[in-house]
N, C-alpha and C positions, 0 to 999 in steps of 0.2 A: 400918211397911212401906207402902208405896207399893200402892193398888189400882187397877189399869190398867182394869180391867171397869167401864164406863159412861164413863169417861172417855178411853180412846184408843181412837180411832175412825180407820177408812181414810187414808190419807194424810197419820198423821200420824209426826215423826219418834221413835223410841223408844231409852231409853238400857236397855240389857240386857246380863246376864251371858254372856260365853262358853261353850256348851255343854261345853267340853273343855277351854280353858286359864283356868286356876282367877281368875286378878284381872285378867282382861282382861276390861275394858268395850267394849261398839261401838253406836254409832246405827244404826238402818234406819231405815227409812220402811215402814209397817204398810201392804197390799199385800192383805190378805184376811184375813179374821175367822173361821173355823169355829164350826161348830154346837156346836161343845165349847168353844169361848171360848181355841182356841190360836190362834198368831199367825204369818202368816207375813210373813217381814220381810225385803225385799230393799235392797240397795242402791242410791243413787243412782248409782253407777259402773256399770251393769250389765253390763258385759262385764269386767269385774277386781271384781267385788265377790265375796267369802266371805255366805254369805246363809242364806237359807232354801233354797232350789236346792241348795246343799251340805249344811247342816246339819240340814234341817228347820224341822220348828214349833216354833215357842218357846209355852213356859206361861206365862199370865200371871205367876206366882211369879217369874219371871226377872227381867220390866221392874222395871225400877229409879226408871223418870222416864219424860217426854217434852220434850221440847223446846218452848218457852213464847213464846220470843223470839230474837231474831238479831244481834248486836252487829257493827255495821260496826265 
């Protein structure tokens, strides 16, 4: 299992489980770190993005990854 604590830090992109629909994956961008180590994670589309604003904070238990690199 993937440990997001110490290693995904503010601004970075996160791969996480859907709060509600069971095998849907999605990227945010980590946006604020709480005193409890949950995550809030907004989108880079901010005006059409599904996020932390709707869903909440994500447990670290959720993140799955982070984004490492960029492929043109």
């Amino acid at each position: 299992m993937y440990d997001p604590m110490g290693t995904v830090k503010i601004g970075d992109i996160a791969l996480t489980s859907h709060p509600y629909i069971r095998d849907l994956k999605i990227l945010k961008r980590v946006s604020e770190i709480g005193a409890d180590g949950k995550l809030f994670l907004i989108g880079d589309n901010e005006a059409d993005s599904t996020d932390s604003r709707t869903l909440g904070w994500f447990s670290p238990q959720q993140v799955k990854g982070k984004v490492v690199c960029r492929w043109k």
